[in-house]
C-alpha positions, 0 to 999 in steps of 0.5 A: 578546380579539384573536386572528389567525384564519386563515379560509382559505387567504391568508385571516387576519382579526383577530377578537374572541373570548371569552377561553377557559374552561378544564378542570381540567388546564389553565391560563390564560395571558396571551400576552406574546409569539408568534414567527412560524415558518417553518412558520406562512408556508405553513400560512398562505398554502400551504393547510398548515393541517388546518382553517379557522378556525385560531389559529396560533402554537406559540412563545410565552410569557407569565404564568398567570392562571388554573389548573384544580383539579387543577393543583398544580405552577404558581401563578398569575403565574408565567412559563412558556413551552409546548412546543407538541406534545400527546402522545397518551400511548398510541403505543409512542413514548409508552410509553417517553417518546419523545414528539417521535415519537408517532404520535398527537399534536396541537399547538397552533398546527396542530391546535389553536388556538395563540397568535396570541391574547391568551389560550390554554388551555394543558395544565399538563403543557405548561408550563415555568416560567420563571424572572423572571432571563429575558427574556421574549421569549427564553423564547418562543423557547425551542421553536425553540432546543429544535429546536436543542439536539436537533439537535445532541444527534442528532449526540452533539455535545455528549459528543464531543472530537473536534471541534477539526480537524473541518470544518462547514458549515452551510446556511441562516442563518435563526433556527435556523441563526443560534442553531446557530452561536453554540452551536457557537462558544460551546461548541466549539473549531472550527478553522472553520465554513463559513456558507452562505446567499443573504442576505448580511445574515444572515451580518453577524450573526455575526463569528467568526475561525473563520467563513467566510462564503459568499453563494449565490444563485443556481444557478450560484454553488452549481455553482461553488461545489460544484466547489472544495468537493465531498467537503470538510467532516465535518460538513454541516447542512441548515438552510435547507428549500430542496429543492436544498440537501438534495442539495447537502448530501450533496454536500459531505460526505467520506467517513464524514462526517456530514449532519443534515436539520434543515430543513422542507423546501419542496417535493419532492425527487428524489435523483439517482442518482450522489448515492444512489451518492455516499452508498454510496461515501462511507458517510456517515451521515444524521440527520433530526431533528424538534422536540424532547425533552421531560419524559425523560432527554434533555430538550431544554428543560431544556438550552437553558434553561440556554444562555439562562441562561448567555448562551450563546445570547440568541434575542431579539438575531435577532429583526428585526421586532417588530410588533403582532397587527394587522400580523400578516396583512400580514406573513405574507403579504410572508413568504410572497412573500420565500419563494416569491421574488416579492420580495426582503425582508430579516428573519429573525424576526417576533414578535408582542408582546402584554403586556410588563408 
């Protein structure tokens, strides 16, 4: 089977392997398709990665072949996709099912092999199974949409009615700002939503009455902007992960408004002290958030399942480049240039696509 190894930093090859036997809880899966996350640019080419070789890769669906003797809740060629996080089922987090925060875990694509590969061993408690109704590349994206779903679960969006007069911003239109949005769209009456990002083609993707648009790209269009707009919205996203815009966040809130901190942020962060004192004043409440719920009462997957279902959120439509295993390293290496602003490189999802039979 083909699989993209990383071998060392800046450094991924497309190399035959065996396909990989597996053990009595696991199954087989035939990988039909694999998103690129952002995460995967700079475990790739900004020495993120735990190990070398790795197989990154962590969103992903595709078709059972093979199941171990003590699978019994999966048949072979269903549909399933994985949610990738390995739970050490011993933590106090555990214990009570929280597993987004376990203490001990592991995850395929970081600190296990993931699926920038034909085939992957995949624990069958991993596993989701999906119906055929649904698009195949979207089930793939169903673990970037669950980050979503949590997100706004986080802020308790979802049971409030208390929505229609707030004022949203959001920072960042990448894959998870772009799918944030059309959920916010198609599931609540705001009166408007602020859209910020430096990319002006990435706001094209979604045309509301309720959205106001607003290109940044520079320091000094943030300052202005900043200027006219501190103190303005109720409810801020940080989406984007660029350190700055974590600050400017807090900036933009009123008082006893709301931040959530959804995005993998790209380098440190210094708060300056008038922003803390910001923060005290203003009494604003700030949520970080990571991943996403899985097999308990707050289920993330179950949840965006049913968004896809019900076509309120279809991830495949933001997916720019569609590309084979092989273009893998040359593309992930022009992401990471775009990210550290060497050049200038208009795309908001890769997905490598393997089988679509």
């Amino acid at each position: 089977m083909k699989v993209a190894s990383l071998n060392s930093n800046k450094l991924i090859e497309i190399l035959e392997k065996k396909i990989p036997s597996i053990l009595d809880d696991e199954c087989l899966i035939k990988v039909h398709s694999c998103g690129v996350c952002s995460s995967d640019i700079y475990r790739g080419f900004d020495e993120g990665a735990y190990f070398y070789p790795l197989i990154m890769g962590h969103e992903f669906s595709g078709k059972i072949i093979k199941k171990g003797s003590s699978v019994n809740d999966f048949n072979i060629s269903d549909n399933v996709c994985v949610f990738p996080l390995l739970p050490c089922f011993e933590c106090d987090s555990c214990k009570t099912k929280d597993y987004v925060t376990c203490t001990n875990y592991k995850y395929y694509g970081s600190r296990n092999d993931g699926a920038f590969s034909e085939y992957i061993a995949v624990k069958s408690w991993n596993l989701i199974k999906i119906d055929e109704s649904i698009n195949m590349y979207d089930a793939s994206f169903l673990e970037p949409l669950s980050v979503v779903v949590h997100g706004l679960k986080k802020l308790n969006l979802f049971n409030r009615n208390d929505l229609s007069n707030k004022k949203i911003c959001l920072i960042g239109s990448g894959f998870l700002g772009l799918m944030m949005v059309e959920i916010l769209i198609n599931s609540f009456d705001f009166n408007e939503i602020t859209l910020v990002d430096r990319n002006s083609f990435k706001l094209d993707y979604l045309d509301n009455k309720s959205l106001v648009k607003v290109v940044l790209d520079t320091d000094q269009e943030w300052n202005n902007y900043l200027k006219n707009n501190k103190n303005s919205f109720d409810i801020v996203f940080e989406m984007s992960g660029f350190n700055k815009n974590f600050v400017r966040s807090i900036e933009l809130t009123k008082p006893k408004a709301e931040v959530l901190w959804l995005g993998n942020i790209n380098d440190d962060l210094t708060i300056p002290k008038n922003t803390v004192s910001s923060i005290l004043r203003k009494e604003i409440n700030i949520i970080g958030t990571w991943n996403s719920n899985f097999k308990n009462d707050k289920d993330d997957w179950i949840y965006s399942l049913d968004l896809i279902k019900n076509k309120i959120v279809l991830p495949k439509k933001y997916v720019t480049n569609f590309i084979n295993i092989e273009d893998l390293p040359k593309s992930i290496e022009m992401m990471f240039f775009h990210k550290i602003g060497k050049i200038r490189h208009n795309f908001i999802k890769y997905c490598v696509k393997f089988n679509e039979d």
